[in-house]
C-alpha positions in Angstrom: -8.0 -140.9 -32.0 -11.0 -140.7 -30.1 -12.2 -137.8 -31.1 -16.3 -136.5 -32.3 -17.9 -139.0 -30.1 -16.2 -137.5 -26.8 -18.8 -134.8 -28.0 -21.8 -136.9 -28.1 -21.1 -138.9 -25.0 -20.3 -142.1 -26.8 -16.8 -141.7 -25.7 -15.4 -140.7 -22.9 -12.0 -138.8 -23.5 -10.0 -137.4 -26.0 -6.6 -139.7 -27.2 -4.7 -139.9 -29.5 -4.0 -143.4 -30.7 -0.2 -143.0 -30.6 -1.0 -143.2 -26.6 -3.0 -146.0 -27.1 -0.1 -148.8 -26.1 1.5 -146.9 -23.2 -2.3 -146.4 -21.6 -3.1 -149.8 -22.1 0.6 -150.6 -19.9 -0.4 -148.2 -17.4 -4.0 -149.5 -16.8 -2.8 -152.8 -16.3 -0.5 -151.9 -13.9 -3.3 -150.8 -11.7 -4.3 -152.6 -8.3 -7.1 -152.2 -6.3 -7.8 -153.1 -2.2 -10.3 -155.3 -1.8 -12.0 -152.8 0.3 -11.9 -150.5 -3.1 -15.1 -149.7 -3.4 -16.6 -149.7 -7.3 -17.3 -146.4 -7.6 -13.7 -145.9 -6.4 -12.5 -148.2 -9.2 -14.0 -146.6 -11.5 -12.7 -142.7 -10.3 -8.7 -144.1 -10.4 -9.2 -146.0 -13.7 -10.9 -142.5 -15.0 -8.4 -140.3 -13.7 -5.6 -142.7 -15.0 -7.1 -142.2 -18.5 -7.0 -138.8 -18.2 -3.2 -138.5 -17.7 -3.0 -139.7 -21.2 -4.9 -136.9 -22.7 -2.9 -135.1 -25.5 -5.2 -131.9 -26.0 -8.0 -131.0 -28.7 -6.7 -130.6 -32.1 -6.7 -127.4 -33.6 -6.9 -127.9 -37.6 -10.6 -128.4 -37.7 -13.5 -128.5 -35.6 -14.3 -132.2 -34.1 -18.1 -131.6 -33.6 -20.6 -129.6 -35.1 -21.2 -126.1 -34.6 -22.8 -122.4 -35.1 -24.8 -122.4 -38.3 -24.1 -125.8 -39.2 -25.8 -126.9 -35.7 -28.7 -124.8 -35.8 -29.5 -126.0 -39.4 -29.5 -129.1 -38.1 -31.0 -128.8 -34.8 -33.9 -127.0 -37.6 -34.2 -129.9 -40.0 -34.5 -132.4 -37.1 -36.9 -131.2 -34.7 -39.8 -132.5 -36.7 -41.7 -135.6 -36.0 -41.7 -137.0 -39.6 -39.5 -138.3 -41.8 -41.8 -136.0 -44.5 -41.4 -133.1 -42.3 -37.5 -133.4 -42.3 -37.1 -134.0 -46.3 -38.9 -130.5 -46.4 -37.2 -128.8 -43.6 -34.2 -130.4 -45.3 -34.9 -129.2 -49.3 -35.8 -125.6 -47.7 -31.8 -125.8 -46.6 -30.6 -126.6 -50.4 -30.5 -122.9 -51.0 -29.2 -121.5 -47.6 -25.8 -121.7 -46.0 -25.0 -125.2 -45.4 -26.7 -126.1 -49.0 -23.6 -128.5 -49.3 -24.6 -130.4 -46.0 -28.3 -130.0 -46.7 -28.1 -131.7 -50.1 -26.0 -134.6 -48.9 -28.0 -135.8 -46.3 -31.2 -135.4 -48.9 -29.4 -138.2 -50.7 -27.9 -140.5 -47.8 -31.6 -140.5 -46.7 -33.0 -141.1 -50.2 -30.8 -144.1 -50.5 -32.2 -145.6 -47.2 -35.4 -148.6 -47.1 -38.3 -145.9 -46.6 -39.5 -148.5 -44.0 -36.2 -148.1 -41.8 -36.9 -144.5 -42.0 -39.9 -144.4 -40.2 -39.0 -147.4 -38.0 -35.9 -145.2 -36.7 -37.4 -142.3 -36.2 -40.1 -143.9 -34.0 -37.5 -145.9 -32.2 -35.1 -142.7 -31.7 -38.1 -140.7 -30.4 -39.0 -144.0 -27.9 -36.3 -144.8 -27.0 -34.9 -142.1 -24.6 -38.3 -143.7 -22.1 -36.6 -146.9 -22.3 -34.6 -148.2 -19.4 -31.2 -149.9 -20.9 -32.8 -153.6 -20.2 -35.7 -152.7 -22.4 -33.7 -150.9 -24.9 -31.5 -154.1 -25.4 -34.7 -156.0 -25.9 -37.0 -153.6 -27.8 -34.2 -153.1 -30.5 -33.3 -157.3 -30.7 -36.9 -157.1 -31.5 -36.7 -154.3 -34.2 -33.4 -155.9 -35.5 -34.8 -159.9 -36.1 -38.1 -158.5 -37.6 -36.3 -156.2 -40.1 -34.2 -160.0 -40.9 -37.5 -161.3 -41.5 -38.6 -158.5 -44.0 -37.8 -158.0 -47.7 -35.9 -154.9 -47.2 -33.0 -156.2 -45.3 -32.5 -159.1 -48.0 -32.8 -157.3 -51.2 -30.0 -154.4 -49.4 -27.5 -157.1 -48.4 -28.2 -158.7 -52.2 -28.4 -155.2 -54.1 -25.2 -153.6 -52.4 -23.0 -156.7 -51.4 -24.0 -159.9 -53.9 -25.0 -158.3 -57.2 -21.8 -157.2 -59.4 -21.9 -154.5 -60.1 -24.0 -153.3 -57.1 -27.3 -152.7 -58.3 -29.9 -149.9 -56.4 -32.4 -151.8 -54.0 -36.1 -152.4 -54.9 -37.4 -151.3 -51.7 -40.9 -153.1 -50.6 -42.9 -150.7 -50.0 -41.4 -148.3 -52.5 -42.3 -144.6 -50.9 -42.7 -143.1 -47.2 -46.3 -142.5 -48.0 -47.0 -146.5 -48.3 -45.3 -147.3 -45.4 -48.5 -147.2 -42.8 -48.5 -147.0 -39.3 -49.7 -150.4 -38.8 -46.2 -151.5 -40.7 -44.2 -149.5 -38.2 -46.3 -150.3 -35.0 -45.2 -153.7 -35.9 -41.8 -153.4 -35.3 -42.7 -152.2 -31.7 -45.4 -154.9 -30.8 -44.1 -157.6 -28.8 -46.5 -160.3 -29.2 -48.1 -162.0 -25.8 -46.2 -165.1 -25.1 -43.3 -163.9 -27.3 -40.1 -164.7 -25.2 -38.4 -161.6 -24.9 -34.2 -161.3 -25.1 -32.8 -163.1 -21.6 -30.3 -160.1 -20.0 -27.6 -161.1 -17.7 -28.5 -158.9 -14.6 -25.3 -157.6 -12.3 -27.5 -156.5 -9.6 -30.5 -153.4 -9.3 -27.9 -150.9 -11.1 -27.7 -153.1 -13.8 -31.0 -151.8 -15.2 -31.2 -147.5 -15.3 -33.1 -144.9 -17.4 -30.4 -141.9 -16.7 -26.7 -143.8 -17.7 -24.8 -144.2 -14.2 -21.2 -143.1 -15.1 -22.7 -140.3 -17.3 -20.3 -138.0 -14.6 -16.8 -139.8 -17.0 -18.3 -138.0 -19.8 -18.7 -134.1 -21.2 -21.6 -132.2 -19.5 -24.8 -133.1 -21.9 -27.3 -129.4 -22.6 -29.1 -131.1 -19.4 -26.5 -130.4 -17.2 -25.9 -127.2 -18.9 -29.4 -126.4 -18.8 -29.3 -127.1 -14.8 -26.6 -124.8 -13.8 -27.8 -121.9 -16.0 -31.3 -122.2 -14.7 -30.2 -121.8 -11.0 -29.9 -118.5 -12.1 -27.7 -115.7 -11.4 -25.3 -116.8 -13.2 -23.1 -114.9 -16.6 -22.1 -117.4 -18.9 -18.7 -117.4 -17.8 -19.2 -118.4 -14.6 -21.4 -121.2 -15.8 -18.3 -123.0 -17.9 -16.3 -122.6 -14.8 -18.5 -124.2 -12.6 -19.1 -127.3 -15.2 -15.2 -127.3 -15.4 -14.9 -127.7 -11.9 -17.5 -129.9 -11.8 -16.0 -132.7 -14.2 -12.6 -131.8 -12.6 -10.8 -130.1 -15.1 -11.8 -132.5 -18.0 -10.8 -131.6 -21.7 -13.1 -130.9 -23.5 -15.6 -129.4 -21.1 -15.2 -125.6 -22.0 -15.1 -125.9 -25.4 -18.8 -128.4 -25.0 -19.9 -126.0 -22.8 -19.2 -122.7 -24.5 -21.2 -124.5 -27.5 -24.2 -125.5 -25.9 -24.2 -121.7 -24.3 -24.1 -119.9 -27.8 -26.6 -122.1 -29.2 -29.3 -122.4 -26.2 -28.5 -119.4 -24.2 -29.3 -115.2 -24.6 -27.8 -112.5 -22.3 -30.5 -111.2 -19.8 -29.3 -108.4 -17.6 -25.7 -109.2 -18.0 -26.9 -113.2 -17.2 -27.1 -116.6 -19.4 -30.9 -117.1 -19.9 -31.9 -120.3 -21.5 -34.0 -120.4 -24.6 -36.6 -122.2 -23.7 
């Protein structure tokens, strides 16, 4: 099935797999004029996708929610990785101690050096335009193949038996400097950077093109409900009719609205 990353705008729709053979019969059925234009392509082979849908499942929740989201919305708006571990150990004791205390030791098991390296690149890298994206990270990606970390991980987890615990180089957050993690984002002069193949001016973008064959993002939520005048309500039917029905759409929409929204004079007001 293709199912939590619908909600995170990785994927695009919501199938389940037993589908999977008859869609792929369908969509090769399809035939386009050569006066079709792309964007036309694109809207049949979308709404052709779509007939496949199967509806949401109802035994558990497929994306994150209530206080589970605003934990981690909590832990995660900081802009260290020492900042987080706090935010996170503060959680060890609250409602979602379970999830709190798991994700204390997924990141504990992590190269303190990709820590910091991620978080820098995650907090770039909505700036970047996809071209430099795809170069920037080829970058971050042969350096950290250069590095001791990436070595003794592969060794510690794959080649050792029994799997041993990797010796990260440095050891700690605190001696991994900012000179080690500007590194991974300096591109030397003369350095040849990654050759693209270009398809034309669309081919590079900041804001994804086709974002419209995906669930609204809390942008496009944030849009409508600032036009104002507008009860929450109405704003999940005008996103619905805006993605044309799409499944999914309420139940993303009426999320985003609990989380980021407060009543004002009968209203949606966004929490700014």
């Amino acid at each position: 099935m293709i199912t939590p990353n619908s909600y995170q705008g990785i994927a695009t729709h919501y199938i389940d797999s037993s589908s999977l053979p008859d869609l792929e019969a369908r969509l090769a059925e399809l035939t386009f004029k050569d006066y079709t234009t792309y964007d036309q392509r694109l809207r049949i082979i979308n709404s052709t996708i779509t007939e496949f849908e199967t509806g949401l499942p109802h035994d558990k929740p497929i994306h994150p929610a209530g206080a589970l989201r605003a934990t981690i919305d909590r832990c995660f708006a900081h802009d260290s990785i020492a900042a987080i571990l706090d935010s996170l150990k503060k959680e060890t004791s609250g409602q979602n101690s379970e999830w709190a205390s798991k994700t204390l030791r997924t990141i504990a098991a992590r190269s303190p050096t990709s820590l910091k390296v991620t978080l820098r690149q995650m907090q770039l890298g909505g700036t970047w335009s996809i071209d430099t994206a795809f170069q920037r990270e080829y970058h971050i990606a042969a350096k950290f193949m250069e590095e001791h970390d990436f070595v003794e991980g592969v060794t510690a987890k794959l080649i050792r038996k029994p799997a041993t615990k990797p010796e990260w180089k440095p050891a700690t957050l605190d001696e991994v400097t900012d000179d080690v993690v500007d590194g991974y984002f300096r591109i030397p002069q003369g350095e040849r950077r990654l050759a693209l193949l270009s398809s034309g001016p669309r081919s590079n973008y900041e804001a994804y093109p086709h974002a419209w064959t995906s669930l609204p993002t809390e942008a496009d939520v944030m849009a409508v409900v600032k036009k104002g005048g507008r009860t929450r309500r109405a704003v999940v039917q005008e996103l619905v009719q805006m993605r044309d029905g799409k499944l999914g759409t309420r139940e993303r929409v009426e999320e985003i609205l609990q989380r980021k929204t407060r009543d004002q004079d009968g209203n949606a007001a966004w929490l700014d």
